[in-house]
N, C-alpha and C positions, 0 to 999 in steps of 0.2 A: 480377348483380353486387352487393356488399357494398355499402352507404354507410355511413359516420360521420362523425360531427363531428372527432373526432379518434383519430388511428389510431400508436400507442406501437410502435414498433419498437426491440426488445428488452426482455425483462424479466426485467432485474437489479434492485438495491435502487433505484436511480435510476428507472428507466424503472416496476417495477409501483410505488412509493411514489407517483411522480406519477401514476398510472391511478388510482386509487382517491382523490388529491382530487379528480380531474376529476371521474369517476363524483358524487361527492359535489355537485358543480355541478349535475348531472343530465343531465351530457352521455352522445350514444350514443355509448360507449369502444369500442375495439378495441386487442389488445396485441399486439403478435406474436413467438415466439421460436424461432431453429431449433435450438437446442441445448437447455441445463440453464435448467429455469425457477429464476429463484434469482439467476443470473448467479455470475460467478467469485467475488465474493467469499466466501456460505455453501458453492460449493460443490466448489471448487479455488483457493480465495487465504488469504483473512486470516484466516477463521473455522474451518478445520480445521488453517492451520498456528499458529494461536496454540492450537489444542489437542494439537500435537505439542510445541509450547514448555512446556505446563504440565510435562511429562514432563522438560523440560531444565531447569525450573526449581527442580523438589523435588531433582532429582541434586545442581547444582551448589549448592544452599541446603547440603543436605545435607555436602557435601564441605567446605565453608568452615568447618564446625562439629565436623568429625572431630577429636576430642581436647578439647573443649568443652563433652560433653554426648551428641555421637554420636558412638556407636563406627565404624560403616563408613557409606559413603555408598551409597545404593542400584545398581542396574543398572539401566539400559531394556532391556525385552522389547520386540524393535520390533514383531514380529507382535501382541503383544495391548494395542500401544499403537494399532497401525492399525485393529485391531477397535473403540478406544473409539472413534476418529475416526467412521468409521461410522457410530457412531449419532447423529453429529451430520449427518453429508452425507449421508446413504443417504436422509431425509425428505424433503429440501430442496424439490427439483424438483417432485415429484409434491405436497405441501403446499402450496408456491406456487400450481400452477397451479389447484390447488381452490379455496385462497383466493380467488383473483380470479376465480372461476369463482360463488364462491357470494356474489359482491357483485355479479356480473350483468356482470361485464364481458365481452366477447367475447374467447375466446383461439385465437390463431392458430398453428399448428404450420407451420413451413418458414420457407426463406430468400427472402428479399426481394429483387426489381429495382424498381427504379421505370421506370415509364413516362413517365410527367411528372409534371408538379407536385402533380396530384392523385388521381394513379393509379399503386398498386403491382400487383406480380405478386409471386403467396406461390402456387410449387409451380402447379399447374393452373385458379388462379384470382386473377381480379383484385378490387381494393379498392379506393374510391375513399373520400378522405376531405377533409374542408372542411383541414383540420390534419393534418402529422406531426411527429412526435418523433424525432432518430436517436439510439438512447441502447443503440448498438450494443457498449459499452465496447472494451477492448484485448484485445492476446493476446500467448502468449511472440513475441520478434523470434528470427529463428534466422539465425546470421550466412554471412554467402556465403562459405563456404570447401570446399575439397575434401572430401569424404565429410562433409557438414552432415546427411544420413539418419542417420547417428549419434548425434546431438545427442539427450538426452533436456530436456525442460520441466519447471517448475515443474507443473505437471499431472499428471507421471510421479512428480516428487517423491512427491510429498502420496498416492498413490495406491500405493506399493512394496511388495510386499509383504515382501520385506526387506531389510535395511541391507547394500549390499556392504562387502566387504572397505576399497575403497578408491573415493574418489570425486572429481570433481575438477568445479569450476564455473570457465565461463570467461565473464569480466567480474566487473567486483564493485561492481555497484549495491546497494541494502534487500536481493534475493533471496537474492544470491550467501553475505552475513554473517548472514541470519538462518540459511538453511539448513545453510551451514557449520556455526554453534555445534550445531545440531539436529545433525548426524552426525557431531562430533563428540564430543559427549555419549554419542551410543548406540555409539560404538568404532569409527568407521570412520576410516583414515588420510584426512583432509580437506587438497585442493589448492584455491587461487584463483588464478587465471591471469589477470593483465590489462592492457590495452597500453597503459598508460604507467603512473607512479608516484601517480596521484594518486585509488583507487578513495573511492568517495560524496563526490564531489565537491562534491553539494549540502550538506553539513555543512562546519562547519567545521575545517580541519584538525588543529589541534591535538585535537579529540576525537577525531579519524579517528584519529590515531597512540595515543590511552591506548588504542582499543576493536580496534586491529591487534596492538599488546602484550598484550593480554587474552588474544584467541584464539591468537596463538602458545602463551604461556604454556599454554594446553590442547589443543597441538598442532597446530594447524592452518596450514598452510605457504604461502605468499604467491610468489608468482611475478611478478613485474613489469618493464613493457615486455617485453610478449611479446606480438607478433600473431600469434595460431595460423594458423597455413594451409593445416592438411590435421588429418584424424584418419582413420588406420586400424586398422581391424581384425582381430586377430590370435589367437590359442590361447588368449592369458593374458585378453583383455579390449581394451584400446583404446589406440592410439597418439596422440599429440597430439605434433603436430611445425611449427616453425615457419624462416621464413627465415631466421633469423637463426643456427640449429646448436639451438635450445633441443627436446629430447624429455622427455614424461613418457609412463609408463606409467601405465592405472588402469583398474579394472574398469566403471566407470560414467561417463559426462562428460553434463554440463549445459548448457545455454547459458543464460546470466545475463546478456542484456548488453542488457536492457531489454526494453520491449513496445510494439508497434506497434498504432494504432488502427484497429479494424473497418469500416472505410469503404471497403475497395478492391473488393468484390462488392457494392455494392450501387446499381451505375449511377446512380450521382448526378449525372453531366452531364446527364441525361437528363432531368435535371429541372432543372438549372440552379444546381444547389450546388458551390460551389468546395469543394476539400479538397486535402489533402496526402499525403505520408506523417508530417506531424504533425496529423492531425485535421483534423476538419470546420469552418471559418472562421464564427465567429460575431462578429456584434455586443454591445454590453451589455447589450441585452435575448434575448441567446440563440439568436437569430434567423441564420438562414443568409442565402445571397447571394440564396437566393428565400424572398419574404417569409413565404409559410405553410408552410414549416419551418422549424422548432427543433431546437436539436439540445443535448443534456447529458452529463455525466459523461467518461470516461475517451476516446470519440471524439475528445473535439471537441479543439481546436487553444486551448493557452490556457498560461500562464503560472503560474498556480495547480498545485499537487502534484493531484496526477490521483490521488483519494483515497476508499474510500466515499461517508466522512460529506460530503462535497464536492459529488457527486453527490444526496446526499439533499438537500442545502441548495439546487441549481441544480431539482429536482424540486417544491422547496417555491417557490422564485423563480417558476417556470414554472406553477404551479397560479396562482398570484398576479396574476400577467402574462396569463391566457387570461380570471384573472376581472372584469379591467380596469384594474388597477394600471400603469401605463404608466411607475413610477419604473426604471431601471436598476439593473441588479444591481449590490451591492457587498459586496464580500468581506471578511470580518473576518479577522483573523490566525486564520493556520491550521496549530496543531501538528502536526508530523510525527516520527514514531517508527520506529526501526532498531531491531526485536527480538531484539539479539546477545548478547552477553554482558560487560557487563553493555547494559542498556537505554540506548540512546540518543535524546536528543530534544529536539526545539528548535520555539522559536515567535516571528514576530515579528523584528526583526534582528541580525544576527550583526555579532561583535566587528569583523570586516574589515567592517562597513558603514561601523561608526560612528571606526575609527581614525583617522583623520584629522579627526575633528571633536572633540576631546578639551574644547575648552571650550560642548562644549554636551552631551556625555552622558559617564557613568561606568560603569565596566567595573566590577563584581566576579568575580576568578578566584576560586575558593573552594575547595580540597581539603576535601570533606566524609569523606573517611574516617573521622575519628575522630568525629565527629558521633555522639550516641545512637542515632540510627536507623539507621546502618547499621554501626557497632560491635555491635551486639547483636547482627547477623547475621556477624559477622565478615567483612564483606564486602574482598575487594585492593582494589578501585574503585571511591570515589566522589564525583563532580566537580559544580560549576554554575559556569557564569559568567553573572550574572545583568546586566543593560543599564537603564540609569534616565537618566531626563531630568534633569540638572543645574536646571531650569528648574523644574519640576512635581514633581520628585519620583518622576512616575508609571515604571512599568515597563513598558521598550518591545521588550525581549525576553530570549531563554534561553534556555544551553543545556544540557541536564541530562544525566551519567552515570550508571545507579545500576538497581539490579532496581526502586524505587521512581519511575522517571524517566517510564513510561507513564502514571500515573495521576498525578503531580504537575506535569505538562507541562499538563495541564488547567485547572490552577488558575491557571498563568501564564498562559494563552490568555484565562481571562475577567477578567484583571486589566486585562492592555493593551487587549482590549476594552471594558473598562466605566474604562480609565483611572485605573486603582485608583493610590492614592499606600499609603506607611507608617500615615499618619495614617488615612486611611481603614480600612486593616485591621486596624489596634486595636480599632474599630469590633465586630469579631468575635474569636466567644472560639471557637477550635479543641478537637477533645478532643488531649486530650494522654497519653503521649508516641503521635504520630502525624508521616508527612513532611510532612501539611499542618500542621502544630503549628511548623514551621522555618520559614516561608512568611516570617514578620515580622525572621526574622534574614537572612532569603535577600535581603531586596527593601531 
């Protein structure tokens, strides 16, 4: 039987980032993973679909500028857009596992049971470790309706090998609106099905309505309050039929209606960890309901956007915390980005936090369209309503529209962390013209 110190179950960016500080301690690591070493994000999530987004983004750059300088706007080839993808995911798995293999850490192929607290079973052999990690992340949720065997995933997405005629995603979380614009872009008749009126609800809604007119305006068609409750299968492709009289026909359906965490296979009673169907129940220091597991990233049970960089930061906490730091973990604002059309993104608190507190913070609405930097792109959309402390000055959130909104959501994120005021940012000279170059007119 295997012994370590501590023994990482799953490796995703979370779970292998934190093996290799540990390793760096000079602890005996062990990692273990039954699927894509890599985990979803390089190797079916963020990383291969913000390389199907580059393809959405030179179209639609392109189209804005027809009669300005371009004469036509380009086409996506979908088959030799999925070939480029490839050469970003096809490495992933098998590069990871080397990596971690050539820093000496022990890697484990299969799925995990626990035994008890100190003892897993991986496939035909057990493992016993002073320390575990469960840094199992999420998966698509696939919802309980009649013929849900039809349902294709975010998985299927990213992996097609070509664009059907017509497609149709039911729910409309981040998935539902980035994928929508993506097959919309490359010509497919695009439906969103979702049961009530209020999809990404975590944003706020007056930017949910400009970034729902956006993708109308480029076709893509909304259905709301509609519980589906059956889809069948038919000649033409797929029926979506609900209680209420509502039918769509489409050659493809998705289920977009969130993701559930990896914790239901891997007998955790059995060792004494509480869980849910919202993740693994941690403390501030990460810590399960039994004390020598830990548990990170997209699992566990938390309040925080279940996000990468989030997971890289709980792995960095978690290196910190084994090396003796016994502070709690605390989270700094943490931007989050809807890849649609245009970029959506927000950090920090939203307008409906602070409305009723109107003598202690300030709202700016901002119509940036006409603004240089996104006049030059001729862009229909571009929005912030930026949040300041009446008191300090400083800036305590944002929410940004614009194809510029993923990389300038950055700069708001280290403002309200580091408490930046006006005066402070005079302080620096930006290049110019750039969207960090607005930052002094924005704040």
């Amino acid at each position: 039987m295997d012994k370590f110190d501590v023994v990482i179950i799953g490796a995703g960016p979370g779970g292998s980032a934190l093996a290799y500080d540990l390793k760096a301690q000079n602890l005996n690591m062990a990692i273990v993973e039954e699927n894509l070493w890599g985990g979803t994000c390089p190797n079916r999530g963020c990383d291969p679909k913000k390389v199907l987004i580059s393809a959405l983004d030179a179209k639609r750059q392109a189209e804005h500028l027809v009669g300005k300088g371009i004469q036509k706007a380009p086409k996506i080839e979908w088959a030799d857009l999925m070939k480029f993808e490839k050469t970003f995911t096809d490495p992933v798995s098998s590069g990871t596992k080397k990596g971690l293999e050539d820093a000496d850490i022990s890697v484990i192929d299969g799925s995990v049971k626990f035994k008890d607290a100190h003892t897993i079973q991986v496939g035909d052999k057990q493992v016993k470790a002073d320390k575990f990690v469960i840094a199992t992340g999420a998966r698509p949720g696939i919802l309980e309706i009649d013929g849900k065997e039809h349902f294709k995933t975010s998985t299927d997405f990213l992996k097609m090998p070509t664009m059907p005629k017509s497609v149709t995603f039911v729910g409309g979380g981040y998935i539902a609106f980035e994928f929508a614009a993506i097959a919309s872009a490359a010509g497919a008749e695009v439906h969103i099905v979702h049961h009530n009126d209020r999809p990404l609800k975590a944003f706020p809604a007056a930017d949910v309505k400009r970034l729902i007119s956006q993708l109308e305006a480029n076709g893509v068609q909304f259905h709301y309050g509609v519980d589906v409750s059956r889809i069948e299968k038919n000649e033409q492709g797929y029926e979506l039929v609900s209680a209420q009289g509502f039918s769509l026909q489409t050659d493809q359906v998705f289920c977009t209606a969130g993701r559930v965490p990896n914790d239901d296979t891997l007998a955790l009673d059995q060792a004494g960890v509480t869980f849910s169907k919202r993740g693994v129940q941690v403390n501030d220091h990460l810590q399960t309901t039994t004390e020598n597991i830990f548990a990170l990233g997209d699992v566990v049970d938390k309040k925080q956007p279940k996000l990468t960089p989030v997971s890289g930061f709980e792995a960095q906490y978690l290196a910190q915390e084994f090396a003796g730091d016994q502070t709690a973990i605390a989270y700094p604002a943490i931007p989050t980005v809807v890849y649609g059309e245009p970029r959506l993104a927000m950090v920090g608190l939203k307008a409906a936090d602070v409305k009723e507190k109107a003598d202690q913070f300030e709202i700016k609405d901002l119509d940036l369209t006409g603004w240089f930097t996104y006049r030059r792109l001729n862009e229909p959309l571009a929005h912030a309503t930026v949040i300041t402390s009446k008191k300090t000055g400083a800036v305590v959130g944002a929410s940004l529209m614009s194809s510029e909104a993923d990389d300038l959501i950055n700069y708001f994120a280290m403002a309200i962390n580091g408490q930046l005021t006006p005066e402070n940012l005079k302080q620096t000279i930006f290049a110019y013209p750039t969207a960090a170059s607005d930052l002094s007119y924005l704040i």
